[in-house]
C-alpha positions in Angstrom: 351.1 233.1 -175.1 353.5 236.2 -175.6 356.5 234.2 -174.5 357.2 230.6 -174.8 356.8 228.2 -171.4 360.7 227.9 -171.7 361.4 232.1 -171.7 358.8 232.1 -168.9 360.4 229.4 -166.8 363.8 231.4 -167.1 362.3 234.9 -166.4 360.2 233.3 -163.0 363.6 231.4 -161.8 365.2 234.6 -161.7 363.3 236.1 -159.3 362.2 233.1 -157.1 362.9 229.3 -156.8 360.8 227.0 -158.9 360.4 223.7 -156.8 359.3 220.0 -158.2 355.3 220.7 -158.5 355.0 224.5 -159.3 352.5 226.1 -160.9 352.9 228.7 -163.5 349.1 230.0 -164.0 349.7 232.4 -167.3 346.4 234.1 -168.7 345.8 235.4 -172.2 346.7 239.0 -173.7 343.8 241.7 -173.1 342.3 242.2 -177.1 342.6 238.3 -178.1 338.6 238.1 -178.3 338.4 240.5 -180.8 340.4 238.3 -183.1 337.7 236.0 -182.8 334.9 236.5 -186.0 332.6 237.5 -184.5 334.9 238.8 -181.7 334.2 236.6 -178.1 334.4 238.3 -174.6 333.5 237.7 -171.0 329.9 238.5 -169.9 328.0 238.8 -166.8 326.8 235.1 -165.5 330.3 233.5 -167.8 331.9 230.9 -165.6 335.3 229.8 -165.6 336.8 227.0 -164.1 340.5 225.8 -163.6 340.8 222.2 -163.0 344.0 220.5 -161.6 343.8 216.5 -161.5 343.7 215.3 -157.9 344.2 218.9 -156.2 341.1 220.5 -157.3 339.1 223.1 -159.3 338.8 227.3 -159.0 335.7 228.4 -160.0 334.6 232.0 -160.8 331.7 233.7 -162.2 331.6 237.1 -164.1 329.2 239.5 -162.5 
């Protein structure tokens, strides 16, 4: 991450209440996959999956 969880809490609460149980999604700077040797990115039929214990999962696939 960019910021740490702590900078992001503080910028968030700024603009809107954070309440018991909120979830701050954060996603990963565009270029990280070419740090990778050899470099990694996303490709058609890639699946990605967020799981939250006892709430459920979001799954997408990359056309």
């Amino acid at each position: 991450m960019i910021t740490t969880v702590e900078e992001a809490v503080s910028e968030l609460s700024q603009g809107m209440t954070l309440k018991a149980g909120t979830i701050i999604a954060t996603g990963t700077p565009g270029g990280v996959g070419m740090g990778f040797n050899p470099p990694k990115f996303l490709k058609s039929g890639d699946v990605i999956k967020c799981v939250i214990e006892d709430i459920g999962e979001l799954v997408n696939t990359v056309e």
